[in-house]
C-alpha positions as CSV (number, residue, x, y, z in Angstrom):
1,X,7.4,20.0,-30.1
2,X,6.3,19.0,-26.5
3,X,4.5,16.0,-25.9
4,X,1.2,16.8,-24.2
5,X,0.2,13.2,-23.0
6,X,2.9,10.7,-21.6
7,X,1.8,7.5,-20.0
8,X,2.7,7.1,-16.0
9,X,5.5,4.5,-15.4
10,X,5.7,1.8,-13.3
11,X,7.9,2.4,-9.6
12,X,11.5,3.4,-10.5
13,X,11.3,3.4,-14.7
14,X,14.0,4.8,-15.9
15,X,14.2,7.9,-18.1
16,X,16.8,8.8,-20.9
17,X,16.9,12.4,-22.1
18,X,20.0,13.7,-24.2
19,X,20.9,16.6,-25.6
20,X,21.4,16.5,-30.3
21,X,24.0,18.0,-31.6
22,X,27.3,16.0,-30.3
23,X,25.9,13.4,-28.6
24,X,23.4,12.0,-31.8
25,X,24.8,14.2,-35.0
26,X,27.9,15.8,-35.4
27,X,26.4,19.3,-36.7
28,X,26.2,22.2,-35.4
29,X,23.3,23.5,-37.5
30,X,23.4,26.9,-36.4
31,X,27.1,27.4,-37.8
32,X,26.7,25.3,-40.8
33,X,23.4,27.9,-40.8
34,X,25.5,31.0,-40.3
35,X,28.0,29.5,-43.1
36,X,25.9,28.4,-45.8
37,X,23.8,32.1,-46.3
38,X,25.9,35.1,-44.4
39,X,29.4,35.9,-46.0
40,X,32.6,34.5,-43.8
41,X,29.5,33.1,-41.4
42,X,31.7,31.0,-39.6
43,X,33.9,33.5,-38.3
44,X,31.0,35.6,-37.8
45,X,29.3,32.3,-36.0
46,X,32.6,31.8,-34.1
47,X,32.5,35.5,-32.8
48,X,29.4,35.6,-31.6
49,X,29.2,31.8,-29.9
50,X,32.4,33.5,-28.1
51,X,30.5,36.4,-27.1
52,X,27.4,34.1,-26.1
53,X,29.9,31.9,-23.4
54,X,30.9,35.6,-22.1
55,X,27.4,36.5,-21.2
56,X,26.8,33.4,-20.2
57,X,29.2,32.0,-18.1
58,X,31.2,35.0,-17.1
59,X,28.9,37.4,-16.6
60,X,25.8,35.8,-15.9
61,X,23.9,38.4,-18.0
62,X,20.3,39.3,-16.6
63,X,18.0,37.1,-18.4
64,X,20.7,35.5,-20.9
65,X,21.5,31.9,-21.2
66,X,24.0,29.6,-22.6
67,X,22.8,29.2,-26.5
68,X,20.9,32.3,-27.4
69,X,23.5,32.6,-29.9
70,X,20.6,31.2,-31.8
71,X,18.6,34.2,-31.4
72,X,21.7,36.6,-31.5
73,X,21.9,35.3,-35.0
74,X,18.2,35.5,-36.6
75,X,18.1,39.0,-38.2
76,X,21.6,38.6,-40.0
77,X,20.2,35.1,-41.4
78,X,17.1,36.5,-42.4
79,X,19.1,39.9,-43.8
80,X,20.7,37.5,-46.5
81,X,17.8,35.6,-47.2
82,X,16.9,32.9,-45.1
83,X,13.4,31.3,-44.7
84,X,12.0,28.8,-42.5
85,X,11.8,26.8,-46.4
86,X,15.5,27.6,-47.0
87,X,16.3,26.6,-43.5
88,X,13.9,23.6,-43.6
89,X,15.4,22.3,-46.7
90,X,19.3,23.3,-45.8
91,X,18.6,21.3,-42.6
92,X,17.2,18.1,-44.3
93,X,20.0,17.5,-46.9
94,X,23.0,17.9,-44.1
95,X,22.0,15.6,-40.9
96,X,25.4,13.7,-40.4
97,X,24.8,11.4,-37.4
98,X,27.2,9.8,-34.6
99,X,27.9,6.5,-36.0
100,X,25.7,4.3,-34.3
101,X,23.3,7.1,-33.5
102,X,20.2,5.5,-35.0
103,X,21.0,1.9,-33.7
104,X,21.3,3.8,-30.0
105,X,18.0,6.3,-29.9
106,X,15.9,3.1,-31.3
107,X,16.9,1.1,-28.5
108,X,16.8,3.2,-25.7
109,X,13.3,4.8,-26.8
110,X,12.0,0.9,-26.9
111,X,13.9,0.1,-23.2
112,X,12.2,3.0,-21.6
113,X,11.0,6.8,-22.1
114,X,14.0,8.6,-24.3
115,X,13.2,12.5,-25.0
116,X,15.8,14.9,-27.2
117,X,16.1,18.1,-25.4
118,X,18.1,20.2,-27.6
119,X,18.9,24.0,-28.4
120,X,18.9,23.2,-32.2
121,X,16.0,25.2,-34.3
122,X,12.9,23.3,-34.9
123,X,13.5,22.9,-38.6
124,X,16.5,20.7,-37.6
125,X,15.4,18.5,-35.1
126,X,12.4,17.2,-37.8
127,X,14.6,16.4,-40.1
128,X,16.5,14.2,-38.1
129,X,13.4,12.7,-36.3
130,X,12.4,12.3,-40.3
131,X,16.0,10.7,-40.5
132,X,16.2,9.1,-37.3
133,X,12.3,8.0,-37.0
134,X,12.3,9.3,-33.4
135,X,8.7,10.3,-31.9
136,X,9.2,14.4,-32.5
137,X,6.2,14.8,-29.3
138,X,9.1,13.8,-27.4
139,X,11.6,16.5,-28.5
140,X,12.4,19.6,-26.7
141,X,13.7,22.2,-29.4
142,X,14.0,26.1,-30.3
143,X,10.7,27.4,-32.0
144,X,11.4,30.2,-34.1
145,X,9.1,31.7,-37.0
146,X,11.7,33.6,-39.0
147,X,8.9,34.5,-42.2
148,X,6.7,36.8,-40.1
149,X,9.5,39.6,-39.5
150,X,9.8,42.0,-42.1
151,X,12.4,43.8,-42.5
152,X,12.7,46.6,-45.2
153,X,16.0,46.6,-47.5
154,X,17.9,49.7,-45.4
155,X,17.6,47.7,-42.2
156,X,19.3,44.5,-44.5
157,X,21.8,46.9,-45.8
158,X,22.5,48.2,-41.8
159,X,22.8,44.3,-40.7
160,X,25.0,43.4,-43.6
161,X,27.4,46.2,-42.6
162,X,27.2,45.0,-39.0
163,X,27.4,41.3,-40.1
164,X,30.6,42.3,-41.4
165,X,32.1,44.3,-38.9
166,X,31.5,41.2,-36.6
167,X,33.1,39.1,-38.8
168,X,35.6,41.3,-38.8
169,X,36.3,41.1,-35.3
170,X,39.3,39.3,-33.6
171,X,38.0,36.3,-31.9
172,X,37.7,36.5,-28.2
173,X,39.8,34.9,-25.3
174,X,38.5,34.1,-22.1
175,X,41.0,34.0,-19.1
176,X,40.9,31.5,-16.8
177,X,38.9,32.2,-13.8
178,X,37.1,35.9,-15.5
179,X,34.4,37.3,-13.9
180,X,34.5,40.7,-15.5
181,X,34.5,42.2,-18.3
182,X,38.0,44.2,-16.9
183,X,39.9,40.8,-16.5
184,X,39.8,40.9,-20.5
185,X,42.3,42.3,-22.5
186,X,41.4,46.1,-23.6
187,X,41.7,44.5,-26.7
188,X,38.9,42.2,-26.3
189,X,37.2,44.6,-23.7
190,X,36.7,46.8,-26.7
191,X,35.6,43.8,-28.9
192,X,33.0,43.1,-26.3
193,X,31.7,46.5,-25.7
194,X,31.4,47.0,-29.1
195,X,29.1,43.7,-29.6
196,X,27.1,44.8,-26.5
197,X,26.2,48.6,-28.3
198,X,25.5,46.0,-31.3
199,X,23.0,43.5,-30.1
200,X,21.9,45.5,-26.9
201,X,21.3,49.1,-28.5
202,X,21.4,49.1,-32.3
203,X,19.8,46.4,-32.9
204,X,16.8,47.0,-30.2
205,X,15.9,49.9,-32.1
206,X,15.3,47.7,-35.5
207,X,12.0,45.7,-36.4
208,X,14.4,42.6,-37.0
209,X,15.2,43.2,-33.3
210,X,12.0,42.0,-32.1
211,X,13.4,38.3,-32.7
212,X,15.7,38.9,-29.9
213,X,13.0,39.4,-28.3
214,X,10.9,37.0,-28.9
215,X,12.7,33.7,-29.7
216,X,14.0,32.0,-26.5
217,X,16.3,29.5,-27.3
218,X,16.4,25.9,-26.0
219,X,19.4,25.9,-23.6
220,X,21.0,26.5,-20.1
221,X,17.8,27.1,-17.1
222,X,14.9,26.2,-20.4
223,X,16.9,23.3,-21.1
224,X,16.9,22.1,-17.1
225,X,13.2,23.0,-17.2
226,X,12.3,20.4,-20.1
227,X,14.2,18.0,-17.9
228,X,12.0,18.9,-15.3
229,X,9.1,19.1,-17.4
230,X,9.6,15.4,-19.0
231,X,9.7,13.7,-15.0
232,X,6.7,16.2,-14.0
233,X,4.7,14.7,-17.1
234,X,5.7,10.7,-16.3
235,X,5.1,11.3,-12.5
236,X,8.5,10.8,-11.8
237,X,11.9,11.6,-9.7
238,X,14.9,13.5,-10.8
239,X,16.9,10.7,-9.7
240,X,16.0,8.3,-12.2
241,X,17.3,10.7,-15.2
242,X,20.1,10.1,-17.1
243,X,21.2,13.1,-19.1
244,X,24.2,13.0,-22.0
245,X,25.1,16.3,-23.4
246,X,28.3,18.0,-24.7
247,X,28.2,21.9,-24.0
248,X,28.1,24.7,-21.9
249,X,24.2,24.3,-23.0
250,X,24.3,21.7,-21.0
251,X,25.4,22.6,-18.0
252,X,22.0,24.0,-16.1
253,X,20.8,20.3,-16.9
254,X,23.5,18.5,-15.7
255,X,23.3,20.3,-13.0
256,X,19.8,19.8,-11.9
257,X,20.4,15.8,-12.6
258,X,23.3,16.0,-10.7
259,X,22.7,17.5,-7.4
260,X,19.0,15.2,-7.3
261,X,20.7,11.9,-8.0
262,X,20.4,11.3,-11.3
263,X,23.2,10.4,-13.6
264,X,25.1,12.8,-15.9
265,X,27.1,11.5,-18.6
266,X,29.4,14.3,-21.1
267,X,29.5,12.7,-24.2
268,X,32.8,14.5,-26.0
269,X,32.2,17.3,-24.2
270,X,33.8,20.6,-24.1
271,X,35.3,21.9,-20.6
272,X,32.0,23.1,-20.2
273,X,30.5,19.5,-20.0
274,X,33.8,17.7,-18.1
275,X,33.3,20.7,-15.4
276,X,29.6,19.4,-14.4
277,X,29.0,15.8,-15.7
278,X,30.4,12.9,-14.1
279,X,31.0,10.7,-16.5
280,X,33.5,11.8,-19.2
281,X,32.9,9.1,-22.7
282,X,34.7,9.7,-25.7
283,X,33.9,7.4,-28.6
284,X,33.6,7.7,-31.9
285,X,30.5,5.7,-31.9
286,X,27.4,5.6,-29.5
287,X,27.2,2.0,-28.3
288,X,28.5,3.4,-25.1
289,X,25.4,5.7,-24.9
290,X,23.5,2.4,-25.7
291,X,25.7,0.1,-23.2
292,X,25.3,3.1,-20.5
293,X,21.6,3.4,-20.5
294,X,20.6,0.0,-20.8
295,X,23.0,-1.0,-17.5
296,X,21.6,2.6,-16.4
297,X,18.0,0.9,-16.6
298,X,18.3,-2.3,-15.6
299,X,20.8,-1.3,-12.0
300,X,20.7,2.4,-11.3
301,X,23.5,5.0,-11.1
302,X,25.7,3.2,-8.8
303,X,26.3,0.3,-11.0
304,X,27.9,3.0,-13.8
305,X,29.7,4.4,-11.6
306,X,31.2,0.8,-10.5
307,X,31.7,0.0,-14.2
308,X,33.5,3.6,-15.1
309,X,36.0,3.0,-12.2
310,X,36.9,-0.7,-14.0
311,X,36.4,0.1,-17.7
312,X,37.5,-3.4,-19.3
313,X,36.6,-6.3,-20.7
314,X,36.5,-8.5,-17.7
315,X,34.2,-6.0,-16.4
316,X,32.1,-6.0,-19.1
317,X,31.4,-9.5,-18.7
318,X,29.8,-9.1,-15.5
319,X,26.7,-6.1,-16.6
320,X,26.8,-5.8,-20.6
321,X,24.7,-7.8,-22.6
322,X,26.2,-10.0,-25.3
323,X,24.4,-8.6,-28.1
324,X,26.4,-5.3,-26.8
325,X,30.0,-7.0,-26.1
326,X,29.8,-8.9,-29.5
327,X,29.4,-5.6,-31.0
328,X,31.6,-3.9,-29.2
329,X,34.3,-5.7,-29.5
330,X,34.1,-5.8,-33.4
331,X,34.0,-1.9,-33.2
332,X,36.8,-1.6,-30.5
333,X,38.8,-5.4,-31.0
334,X,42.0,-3.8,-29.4
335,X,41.2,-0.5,-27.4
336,X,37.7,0.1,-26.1
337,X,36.9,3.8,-26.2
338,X,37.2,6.5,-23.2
339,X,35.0,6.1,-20.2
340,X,36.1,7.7,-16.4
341,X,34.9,8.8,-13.8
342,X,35.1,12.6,-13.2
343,X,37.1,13.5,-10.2
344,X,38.6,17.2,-8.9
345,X,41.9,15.2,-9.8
346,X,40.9,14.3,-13.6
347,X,39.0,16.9,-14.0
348,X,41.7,19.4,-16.0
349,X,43.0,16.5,-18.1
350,X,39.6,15.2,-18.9
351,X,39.1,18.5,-20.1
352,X,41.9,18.6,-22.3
353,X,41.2,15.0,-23.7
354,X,37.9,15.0,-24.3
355,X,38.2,18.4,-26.2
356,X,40.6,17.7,-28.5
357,X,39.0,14.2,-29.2
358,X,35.5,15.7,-29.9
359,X,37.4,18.0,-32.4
360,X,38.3,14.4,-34.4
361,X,34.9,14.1,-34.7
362,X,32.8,16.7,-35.6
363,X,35.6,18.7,-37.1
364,X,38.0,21.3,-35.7
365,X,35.5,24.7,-36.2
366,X,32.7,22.8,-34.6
367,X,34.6,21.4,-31.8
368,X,35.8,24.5,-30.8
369,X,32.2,25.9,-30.2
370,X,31.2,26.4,-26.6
């Protein structure tokens, strides 16, 4: 779902691009996935999105990224009978938006170019473009063809076993500042060998194996090279993106906006997010993301940062529109939501804050995902 024809902009246009899943919807469709067709799935999810922040982050696996949990999970789904139908149609009927997530994507995409760059599976992201009426050319997803593996009923029987082994498994803890597999506990050491033998060895040797293979999730370096791709296609600069996202999906963008002068804004993010944005906003609503990008458009980067420092409603007055303040001020009469700056002195609390807050609103299980 790349869009293969994008008019040039005029000098300077501004160009929104935000990550799905946390900053639009509150799912996590690959755990409600997991859930709905393999037995205890969201311990089995859980596991193995642990296992995926290991490789990722701590490791730096060869050729592994943040989110190819998604592909880490195919063969077990398609083991207890999912389909791209069954996933289609499980996707369609459970799209639970951001309150004001619809209101926000119409806006922006009508203020200036807005694109969805997200590691969600393709089947999602249509149904909420269906829901949302956003343009899917402009939607960066994971592609995956789950129908054309097949897989004879031993190798189900072998990945129900190992489904349940994982699911089995005592969930992993990372230590602070890991960067080897012998800074883990034996316990989890064990845990993580064993999943290694599992995905990396067993599973390699299996046809449902080739999915591994050949489905490359939409996250970490392939999410930063959408970003890049979207300013490439507009003729464009780096420094006139502003990114939202949420996760440690999120973090190869954020840091590619970052360090090229564009602005990055963590939108209930996990430490993950807080570590490399540099705007922290938690809200239960998106009008901020709405607010943010249109001052965003009309002033730049600096002009956020100015308003982040002096989050009130004297500020306000000054750079949001009144269409925005009315509203805002109806949804917020008393308290307006959560916006800082992200400093190396904020930085831990932030974390801590915005964590437990984005648990409030996509739920505890899906708030603790990486």
């Amino acid at each position: 779902m790349k869009r293969d024809t994008l008019q040039h902009p005029q000098k300077c246009q501004r160009i929104f691009v935000s990550d799905c899943e946390g900053p639009i919807s509150k799912n996590d469709n690959a755990f409600e996935l997991a859930t709905f067709f393999i037995p205890n799935g969201n311990k089995f999810f859980a596991l193995i999105s642990k296992y995926d922040d290991v490789l990722a982050d701590v490791f730096k696996k060869p050729r592994y990224k943040a989110g190819d949990t998604l592909r880490l999970i195919l063969p077990f789904l398609k083991a207890y009978g999912g389909t791209n139908e069954k996933i289609k149609e499980y996707s369609s009927k459970n799209v639970f938006l951001v309150p004001g997530a619809r209101k926000t994507l119409l806006f922006v995409k009508d203020v200036m170019p807005s694109f969805i760059v997200s590691t969600s599976y393709e089947q999602y992201i249509s149904s909420l473009c269906d829901l949302i009426g956003f343009p899917k050319e402009n939607v960066y997803c994971t592609r995956v063809n789950i129908d054309k593996y097949k897989v004879s009923e031993k190798e189900n029987k072998r990945l129900k076993e190992l489904g349940g082994e994982i699911a089995a498994m005592q969930m992993l803890e990372i230590p602070e500042h890991a960067k080897s597999v012998h800074d883990f506990s034996m316990r989890d050491q064990k845990t993580i060998w064993r999943l290694d033998e599992i995905f990396w060895r067993e599973l390699s040797r299996m046809k449902s194996g080739r999915m591994l293979e050949d489905v490359n999730p939409m996250g970490g370096h392939e999410k930063a090279k959408a970003v890049q791709n979207v300013v490439e296609r507009l003729n464009n600069n780096l420094n006139n993106v502003m990114y939202v996202g949420d996760s440690i999906t999120d973090v190869s963008p954020f840091k590619l906006v970052r360090r090229n002068g564009g602005l990055t804004v963590s939108f209930n993010g996990n430490k993950y997010a807080i570590r490399e944005a540099e705007i922290a906003v938690l809200s239960g609503n998106t009008i901020v993301t709405s607010i943010l990008a249109d001052i965003f458009n009309r002033y730049g980067k600096d002009v956020i940062i100015e308003l982040a420092k002096e989050w009130n409603y004297p500020v306000l007055e000054k750079y949001v529109k009144p269409v925005f303040r009315k509203h805002l001020s109806k949804l917020y009469p008393t308290k307006l939501p959560q916006i800082e700056v992200i400093t190396d002195e904020n930085k831990e609390r932030l974390s801590r804050e915005s964590s437990a807050f984005r648990k409030t609103i996509r739920g505890e299980a899906v708030g603790m995902l990486g």
